[in-house]
N, C-alpha and C positions, 0 to 999 in steps of 0.2 A: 391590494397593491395598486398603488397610482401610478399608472402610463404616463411615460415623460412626452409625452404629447399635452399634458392635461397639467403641466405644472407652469404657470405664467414664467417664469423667470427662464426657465430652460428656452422655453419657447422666442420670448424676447431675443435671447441669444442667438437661437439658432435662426432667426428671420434676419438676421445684422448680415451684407454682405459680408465684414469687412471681420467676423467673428468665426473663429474652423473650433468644430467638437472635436478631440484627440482620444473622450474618451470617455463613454458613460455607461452605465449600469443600473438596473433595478436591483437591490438589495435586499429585498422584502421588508419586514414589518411598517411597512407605511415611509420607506426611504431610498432617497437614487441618489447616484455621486455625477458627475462631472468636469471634465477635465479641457479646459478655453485654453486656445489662443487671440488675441485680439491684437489692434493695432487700428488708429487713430479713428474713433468712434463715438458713438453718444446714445446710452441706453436708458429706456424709462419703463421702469416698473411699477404698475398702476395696483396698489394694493393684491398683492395674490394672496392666495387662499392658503401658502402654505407656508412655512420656515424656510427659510436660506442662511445657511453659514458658507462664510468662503474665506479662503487663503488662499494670498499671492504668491505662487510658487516664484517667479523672476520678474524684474521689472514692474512695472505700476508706478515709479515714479511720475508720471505723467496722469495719473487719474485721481478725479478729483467729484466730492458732489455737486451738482452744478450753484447749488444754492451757499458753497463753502468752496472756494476755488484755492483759498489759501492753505488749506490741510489738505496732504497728498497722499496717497499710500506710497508704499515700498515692498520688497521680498519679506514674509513671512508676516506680513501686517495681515489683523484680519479684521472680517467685516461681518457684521448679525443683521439680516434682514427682518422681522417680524411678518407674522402673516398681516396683513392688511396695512401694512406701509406703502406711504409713498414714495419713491426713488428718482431721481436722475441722476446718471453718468456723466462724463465725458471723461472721454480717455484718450490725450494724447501719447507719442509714440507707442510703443509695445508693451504690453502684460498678458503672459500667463499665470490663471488661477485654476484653483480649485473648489465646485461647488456641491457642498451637501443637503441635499431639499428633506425636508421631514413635515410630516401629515401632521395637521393638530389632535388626530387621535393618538399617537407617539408621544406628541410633545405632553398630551394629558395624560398618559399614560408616568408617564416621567414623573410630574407635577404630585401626582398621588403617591407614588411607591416613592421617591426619593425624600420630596418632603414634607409628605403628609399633608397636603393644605388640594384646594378644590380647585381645578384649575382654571375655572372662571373667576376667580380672585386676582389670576395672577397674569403675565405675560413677560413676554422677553425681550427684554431692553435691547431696542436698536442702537449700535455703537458702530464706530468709524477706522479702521486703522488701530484696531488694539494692538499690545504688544502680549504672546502669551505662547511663550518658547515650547510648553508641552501640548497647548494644541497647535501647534504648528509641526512640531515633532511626528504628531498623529497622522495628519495633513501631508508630508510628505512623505511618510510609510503608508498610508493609503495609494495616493499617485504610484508609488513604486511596488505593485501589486495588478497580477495581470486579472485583468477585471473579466474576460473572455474565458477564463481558464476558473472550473467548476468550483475547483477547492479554494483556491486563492480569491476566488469571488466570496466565498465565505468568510475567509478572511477577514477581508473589506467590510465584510458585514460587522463584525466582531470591532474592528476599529470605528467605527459609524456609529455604534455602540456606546463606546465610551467617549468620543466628541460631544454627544448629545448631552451622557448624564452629564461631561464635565460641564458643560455650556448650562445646564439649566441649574446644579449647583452655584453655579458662578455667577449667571446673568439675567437671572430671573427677578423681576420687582413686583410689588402692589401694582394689580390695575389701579390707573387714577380713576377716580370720579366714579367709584364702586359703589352700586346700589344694589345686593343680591336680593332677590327675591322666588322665592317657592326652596324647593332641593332637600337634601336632608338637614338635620342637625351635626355638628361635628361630630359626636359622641355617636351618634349611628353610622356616619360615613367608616369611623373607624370603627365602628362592633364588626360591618358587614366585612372590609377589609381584611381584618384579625378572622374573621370565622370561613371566611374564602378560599386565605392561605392556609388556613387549619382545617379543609376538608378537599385539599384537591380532590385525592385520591376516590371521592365517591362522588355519585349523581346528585349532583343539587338544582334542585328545580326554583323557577320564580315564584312560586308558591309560598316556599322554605325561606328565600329570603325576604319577602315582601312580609310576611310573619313577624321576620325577629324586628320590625320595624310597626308590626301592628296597622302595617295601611294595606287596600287592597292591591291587587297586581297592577293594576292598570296606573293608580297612582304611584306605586312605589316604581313603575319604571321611567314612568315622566320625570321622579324625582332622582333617581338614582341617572340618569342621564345627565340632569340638571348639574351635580355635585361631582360626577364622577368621568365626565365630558363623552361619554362612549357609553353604549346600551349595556346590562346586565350582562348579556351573552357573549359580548366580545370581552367586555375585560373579563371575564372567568376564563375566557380562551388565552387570553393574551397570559392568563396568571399560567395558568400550565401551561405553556409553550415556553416561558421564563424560566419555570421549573425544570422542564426538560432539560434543556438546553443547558441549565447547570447542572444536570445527571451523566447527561452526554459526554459534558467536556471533564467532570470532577469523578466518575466511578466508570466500572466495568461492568455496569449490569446490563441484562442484556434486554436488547428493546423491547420484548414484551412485560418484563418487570416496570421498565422506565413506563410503556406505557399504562400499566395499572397504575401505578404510583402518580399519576400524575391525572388520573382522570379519565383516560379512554379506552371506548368500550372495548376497543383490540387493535393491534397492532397493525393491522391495515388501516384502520380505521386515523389512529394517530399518523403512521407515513404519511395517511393524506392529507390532514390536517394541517400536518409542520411542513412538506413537500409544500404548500397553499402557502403558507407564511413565509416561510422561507428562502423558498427553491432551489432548495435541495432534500435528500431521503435522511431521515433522524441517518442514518448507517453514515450517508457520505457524509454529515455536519461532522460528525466523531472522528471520520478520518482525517478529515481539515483541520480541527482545530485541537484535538487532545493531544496533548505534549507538544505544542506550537504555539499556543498560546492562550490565555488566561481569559475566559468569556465573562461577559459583566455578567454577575454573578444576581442572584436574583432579586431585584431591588428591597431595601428596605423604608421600612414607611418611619421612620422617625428620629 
């Protein structure tokens, strides 16, 4: 989980006299929200390392790119930062927004289970002042969720959630000027995908998969990095915690089944796990979100 100390854009903001945090949160899986006031200012974002999506909750008429003065925002306009863009602001009179940062192991994460393709192919189109009534919808039922308060921080998570896959269905392109070199082949990327989520529930070792790919360990993890933007062992973590997560919120089983089912060695062992990911205990996620609301559910790759 990345420290909003360690996220450029956050940080940019919070060094602005003339900019108040109202309201931010670590969210787990690789993502923090944030909640600005600003008022007559000028902000440069010098390529960060991570995603930013933001909506104007009020005002922003007055803000504008500095290199595009004549296109302005407004209330519920939004904005896609990429990780390694460059940005300037200026913002005259008043806006409050809302900012969701997201890790490029997320955004990879995304990239693979939602649309099957390798996330070094791809990336997410910077845009300006979109119009997009459902993530704005999203946007300001997050803001209106007490982010302090344990369950309803879960919440937020769940909404954080679906901003993301909407945004990377939505607003994902071809890298330009694509040269891939080394990685799997397609047809391996997807065996090992297909065979991952067809063995949560037991031990599978980098042995087992570097196997059904016929390379040694050492290469197939170089490669499997390559294709799959995240090492072997996190995205196997990340498939069962996905998994979970839709047991938690869609059945009554009880969490030492959830945790065999999904891969861990025992049920302490998962709390800690998903407590890690999360930050909160598989128990307290179930009471937050089952019959309250509807968890992305576990991604599909095609």
């Amino acid at each position: 989980m990345t420290a909003l100390d360690q996220l450029q854009v956050f940080q940019s903001m919070h060094a602005s006299p003339h900019a108040r945090l109202e309201l931010s949160a670590q969210l787990g899986d690789g993502m923090a929200a944030a909640l600005w006031s600003n008022r007559h200012d000028a902000r440069d974002y010098e390529a960060p390392s991570h995603h930013t999506l933001s909506c104007y909750i009020a005002d922003g008429t007055g803000t504008f790119r500095r290199e595009r003065p004549g296109t302005k925002g407004a209330p519920d306009k939004l904005c896609i930062m990429p990780a390694g863009c460059v940005s300037n602001w200026i913002v005259n009179g008043s806006i409050r927004l809302a900012h969701l940062y997201i890790s490029e192991e997320q955004f990879a994460l995304g990239c693979v289970t939602l649309l099957d393709r390798e996330p070094r192919e791809l990336q997410l189109r910077e845009a300006d002042f979109i119009e997009d009534p459902q993530q704005a919808r999203r946007f300001h039922q997050l803001i209106g969720l007490n982010w302090a308060e344990p369950g309803e921080r879960l919440l937020t998570s769940s909404l954080a959630h679906e901003i993301l896959s909407h945004a990377i269905l939505g607003q994902v392109g071809q890298r330009e000027g694509l040269r891939l070199k080394g990685g799997l082949a397609a047809h391996q990327r997807r065996q090992l995908a297909d065979y991952i989520d067809c063995h949560l529930e037991q031990s599978i070792g980098l042995g087992e998969l570097a196997g059904l790919c016929n390379l040694s360990e050492y290469h197939f993890a170089r490669m499997f990095r390559e294709s799959f933007g995240l090492p072997p062992h996190q995205y196997l973590l990340a498939r069962r915690l996905a998994k979970a997560r839709q047991l938690l919120s869609g059945s009554d089983l009880a969490l030492g089944e959830v945790a065999l089912m999904c891969g861990f060695a025992s049920a302490s062992h998962f709390s800690n796990r998903f407590r890690q990911a999360v930050g909160a205990t598989p128990g307290a996620y179930r009471v937050a979100l089952q019959g309250s609301m509807a968890v992305q559910p576990l991604a599909p790759r095609g």
